[in-house]
N, C-alpha and C positions, 0 to 999 in steps of 0.2 A: 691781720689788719683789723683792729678795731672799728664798732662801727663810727664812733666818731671821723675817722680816716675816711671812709664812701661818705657818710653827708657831705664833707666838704668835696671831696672831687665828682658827687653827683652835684652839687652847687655851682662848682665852679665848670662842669661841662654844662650845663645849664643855661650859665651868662656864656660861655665861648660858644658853643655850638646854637641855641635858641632851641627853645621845646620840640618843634616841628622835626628838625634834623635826628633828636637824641636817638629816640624809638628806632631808629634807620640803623640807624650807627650803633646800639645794640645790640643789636640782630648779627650783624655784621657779625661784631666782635665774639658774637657767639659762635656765627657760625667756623670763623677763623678756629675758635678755641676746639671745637669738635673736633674739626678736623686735624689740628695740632695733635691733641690727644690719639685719635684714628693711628695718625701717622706713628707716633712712638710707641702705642700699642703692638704693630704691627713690625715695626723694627725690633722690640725687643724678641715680638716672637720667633724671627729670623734668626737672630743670635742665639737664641737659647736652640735653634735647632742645632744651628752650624757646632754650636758649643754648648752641650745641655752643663747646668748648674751640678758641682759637685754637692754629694750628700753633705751633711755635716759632720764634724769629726766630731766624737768624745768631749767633753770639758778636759780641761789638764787637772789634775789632782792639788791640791792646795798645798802650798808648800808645807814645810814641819815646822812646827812653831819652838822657836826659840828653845836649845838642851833637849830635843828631842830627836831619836833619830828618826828616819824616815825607813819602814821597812819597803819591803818589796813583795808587793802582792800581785 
């Protein structure tokens, strides 16, 4: 999001909400977000127990380029 995108919808919650509310309703949404975060924090870490992440494999080797063979190493 650019910041031209937040002046407008700090503007425009501004004129909807009136200054007195904003700072309220910030907070809020902060605190929502924390807690959002918290949560899927805390999910992932459940799944990763139930089901830990495989290692990673090897790269594949890069095909043979055109009239070339491909040995076997």
């Amino acid at each position: 999001m650019g910041i031209w995108e937040v002046v407008v919808i700090v503007v425009v919650a501004l004129i909807a909400l009136g200054p007195r509310r904003l700072p309220e309703l910030a907070r809020q949404a902060g605190r929502v977000i924390r807690e959002l975060r918290r949560t899927t924090h805390e999910l992932r870490q459940s799944l990763d127990e139930i089901d830990p992440p495989e290692e990673p494999r090897p790269a594949a080797k890069p095909p043979a380029a055109p009239g070339e063979e491909r040995r076997n190493e």
